[in-house]
N, C-alpha and C positions, 0 to 999 in steps of 0.2 A: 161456449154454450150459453145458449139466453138464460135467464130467470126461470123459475118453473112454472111462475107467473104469466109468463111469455109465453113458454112452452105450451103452455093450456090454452091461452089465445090463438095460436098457431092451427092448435087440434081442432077445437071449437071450429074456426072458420072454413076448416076444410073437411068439417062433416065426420070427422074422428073424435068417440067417445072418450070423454075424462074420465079415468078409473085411477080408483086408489094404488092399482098397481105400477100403471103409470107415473102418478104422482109422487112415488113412494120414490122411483127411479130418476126422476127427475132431480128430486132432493139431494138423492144418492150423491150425485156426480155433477151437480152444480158448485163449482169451485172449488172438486177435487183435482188434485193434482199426485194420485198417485199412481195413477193409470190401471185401474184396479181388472181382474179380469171379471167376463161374466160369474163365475162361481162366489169369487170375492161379494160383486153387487147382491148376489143372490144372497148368500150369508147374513147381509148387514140388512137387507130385504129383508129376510124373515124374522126378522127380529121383533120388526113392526107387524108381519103381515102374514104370520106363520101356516098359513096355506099356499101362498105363496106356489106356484111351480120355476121350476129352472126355465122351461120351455119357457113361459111365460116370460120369465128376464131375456131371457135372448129376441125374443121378438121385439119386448120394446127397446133395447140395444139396438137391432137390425133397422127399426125406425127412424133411432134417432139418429143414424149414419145414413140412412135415406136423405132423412131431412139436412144430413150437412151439420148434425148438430155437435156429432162426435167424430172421432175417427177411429178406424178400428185398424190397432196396429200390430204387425207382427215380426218378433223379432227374431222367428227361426231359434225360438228356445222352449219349446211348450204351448202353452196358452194363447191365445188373443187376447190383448191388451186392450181395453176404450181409453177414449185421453178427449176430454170437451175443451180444452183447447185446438180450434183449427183453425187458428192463424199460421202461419208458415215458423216453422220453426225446427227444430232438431232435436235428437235424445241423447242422453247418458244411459248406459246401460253396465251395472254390473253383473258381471259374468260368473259371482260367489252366489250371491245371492238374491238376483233379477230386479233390483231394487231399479226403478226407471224413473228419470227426471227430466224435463223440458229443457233443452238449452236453447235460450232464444238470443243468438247472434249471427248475425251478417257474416257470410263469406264471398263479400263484393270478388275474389279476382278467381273464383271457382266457376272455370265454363268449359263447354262440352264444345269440342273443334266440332263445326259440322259433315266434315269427314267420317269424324269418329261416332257422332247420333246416329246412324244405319236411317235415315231416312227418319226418325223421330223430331217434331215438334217440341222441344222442353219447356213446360208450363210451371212444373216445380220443382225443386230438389230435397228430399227428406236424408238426412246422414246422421246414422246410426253411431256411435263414438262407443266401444267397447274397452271393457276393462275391470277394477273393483272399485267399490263406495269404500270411505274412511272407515268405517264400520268392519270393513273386510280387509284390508290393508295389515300386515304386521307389522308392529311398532309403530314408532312417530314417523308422522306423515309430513313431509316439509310444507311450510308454510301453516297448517294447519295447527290455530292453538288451543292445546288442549285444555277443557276448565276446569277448575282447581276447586 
């Protein structure tokens, strides 16, 4: 996701008003990485902006996945997730307590036989990784060291 500097540049140019509630959102989730849902944005929203509506967060959410700026992800657990990371990439997902993390590595020899695409073009692949965070795990975690 750009700057919210950027962001406002963006709107400006194509004739969309810069509002505090905008701004507010943009802030939110510039070099967040917790993939927070809209309720979450709306929460840390109002903090600052306590009129604030929900409705109001979701549309500028729904904008900024227009614009390409976020992506709105869902894990088939609840909520819709935003993640302004959208580069190509993949999740951790724990399955205790929905905690969601970016994994960004390469899985060069992962491909779709084109037999098996049904006629589908492949532009990208998102993979989901389920399980628990160390947080959620019982007892000692291998490899993971605990701090003292």
């Amino acid at each position: 996701m750009r700057s919210p500097a950027e962001l406002t540049e963006i709107l400006r140019r194509r004739g969309i008003k810069v509002t505090p509630q905008r701004l507010c959102v943009f802030r939110l989730l510039h070099g967040n990485d917790t993939h927070p849902t809209a309720e979450a944005v709306y929460a840390a929203a109002r903090a600052e902006l306590p009129t604030l509506s929900l409705r109001t967060v979701y549309a500028i959410l729904d904008e900024l996945a227009d614009l390409g700026e976020i992506q709105i992800l869902s894990f088939g657990s609840g909520a819709s997730r935003f993640d302004p990371h959208v580069g190509s990439h993949h999740h951790l997902v724990c399955e205790s307590c929905g905690l969601v993390r970016d994994l960004d590595v390469e899985f060069p020899g992962v491909e779709v036989p084109v037999e098996a695409a049904q006629g589908f073009e492949i532009d990208d692949a998102h993979i989901v990784f389920r399980g628990r965070c160390v947080d959620c795990m019982p007892g000692p975690v291998p490899g993971h060291r605990v701090q003292s």
